[in-house]
C-alpha positions in Angstrom: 24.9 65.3 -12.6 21.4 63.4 -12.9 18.5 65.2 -11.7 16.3 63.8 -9.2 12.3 63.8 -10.0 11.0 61.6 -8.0 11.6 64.0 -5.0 9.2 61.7 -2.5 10.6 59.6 0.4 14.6 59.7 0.9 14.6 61.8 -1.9 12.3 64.7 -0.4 14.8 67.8 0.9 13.4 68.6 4.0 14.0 65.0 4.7 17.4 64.6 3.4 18.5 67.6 5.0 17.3 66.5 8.6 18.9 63.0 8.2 22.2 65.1 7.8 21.8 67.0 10.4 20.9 63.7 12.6 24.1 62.2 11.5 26.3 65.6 11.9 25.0 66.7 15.4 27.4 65.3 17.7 26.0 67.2 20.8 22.4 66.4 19.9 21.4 70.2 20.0 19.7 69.4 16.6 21.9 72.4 15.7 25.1 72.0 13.3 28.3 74.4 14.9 31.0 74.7 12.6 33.0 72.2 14.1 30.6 69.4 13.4 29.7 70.7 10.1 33.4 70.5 9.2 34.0 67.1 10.4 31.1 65.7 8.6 31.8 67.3 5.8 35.1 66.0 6.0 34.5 62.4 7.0 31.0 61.9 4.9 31.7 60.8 1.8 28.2 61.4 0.3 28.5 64.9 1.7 31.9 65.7 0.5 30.9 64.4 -3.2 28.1 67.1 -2.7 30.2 70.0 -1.9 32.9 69.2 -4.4 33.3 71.2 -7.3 32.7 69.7 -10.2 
């Protein structure tokens, strides 16, 4: 995998990690259950290529 230096803008954690949780929240608790962390996980392509194992 490339590394990503430039970690400004879309590429910053905190604000890749809150987009995710934006997308994922179904119930707009800004909270991730299980069940909507499954499904995205399942349905997200980007996420999914994150979790896989290599």
């Amino acid at each position: 995998r490339a590394q990503v230096k430039n970690r400004k803008g879309e590429n910053n954690p905190h604000s890749r990690a809150k987009a995710i949780i934006t997308k994922l929240d179904i119930n707009g608790d800004r909270k991730l259950n299980k069940e909507e962390f499954v499904n995205g996980c399942k349905n997200d392509e980007f996420i999914a290529k994150l979790l896989a194992s290599d």
